[in-house]
N, C-alpha and C positions, 0 to 999 in steps of 0.2 A: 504493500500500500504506500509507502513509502518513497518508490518510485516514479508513482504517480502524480504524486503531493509535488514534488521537484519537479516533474514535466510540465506541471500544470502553471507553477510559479516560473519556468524558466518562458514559457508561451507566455506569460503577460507580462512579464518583463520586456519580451521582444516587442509584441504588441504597441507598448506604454513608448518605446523607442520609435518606434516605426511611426505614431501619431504624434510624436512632440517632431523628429523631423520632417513631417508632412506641415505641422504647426508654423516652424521656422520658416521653412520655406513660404510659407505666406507672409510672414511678418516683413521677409525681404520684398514683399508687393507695395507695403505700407508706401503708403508716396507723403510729397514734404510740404504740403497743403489741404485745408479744404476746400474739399470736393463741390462745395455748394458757390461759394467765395472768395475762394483760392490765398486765405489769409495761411500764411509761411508758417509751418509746422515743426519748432523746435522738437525732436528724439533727443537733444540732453535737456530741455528744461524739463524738470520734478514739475512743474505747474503742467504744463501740457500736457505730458505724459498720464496724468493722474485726472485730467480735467474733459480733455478731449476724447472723443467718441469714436470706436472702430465695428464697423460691419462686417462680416465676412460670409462670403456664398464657395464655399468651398467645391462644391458642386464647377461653378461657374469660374472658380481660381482667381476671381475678384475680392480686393479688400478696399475697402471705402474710407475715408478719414474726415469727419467731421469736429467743427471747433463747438463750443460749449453754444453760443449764439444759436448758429444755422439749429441744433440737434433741438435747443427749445421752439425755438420758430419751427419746426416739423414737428414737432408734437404736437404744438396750440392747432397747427393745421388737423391734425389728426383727428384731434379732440371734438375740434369744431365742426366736421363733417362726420364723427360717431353721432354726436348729438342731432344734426339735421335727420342723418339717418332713423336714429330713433326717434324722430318728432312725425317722418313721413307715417312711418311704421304705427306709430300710437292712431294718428289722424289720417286713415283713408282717401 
């Protein structure tokens, strides 16, 4: 049984490797602005890094980079068309 236990751990180990390289490799997609605005996308400033918004469609090998602004400005849009939607919805 024992042998098992080891194979079993040695397969996600590999696994857990194979998805953090597949990871990396997208983060090198990351571009040096946003996507909405094209306001310059410090990778060393602690403030951006931590502030700014990243998509990714791994599927499609796209990664998106939004600043803190554009990401609440698409939500309020979001929000605001949930709501109309469910105002249609209530009112026939």
């Amino acid at each position: 049984m024992g042998s098992i236990g080891r194979k079993m751990a040695r397969n996600q180990k590999k696994n857990a490797k194979k998805k953090m390289k597949e990871e990396m490799a997208l983060f090198d997609k990351l571009g040096d602005e946003c996507l909405v605005c094209q306001k310059p996308y410090d990778k060393t400033n602690k403030e951006h890094v931590t502030n700014w918004f990243v998509t990714v469609r791994k599927q499609e090998g796209v990664v998106n980079l939004y600043c803190p602004d554009c990401w609440e400005n698409a939500n309020k849009i979001i929000e605001d068309f949930m709501e109309r939607e469910a105002e249609k919805n209530d009112n026939p």
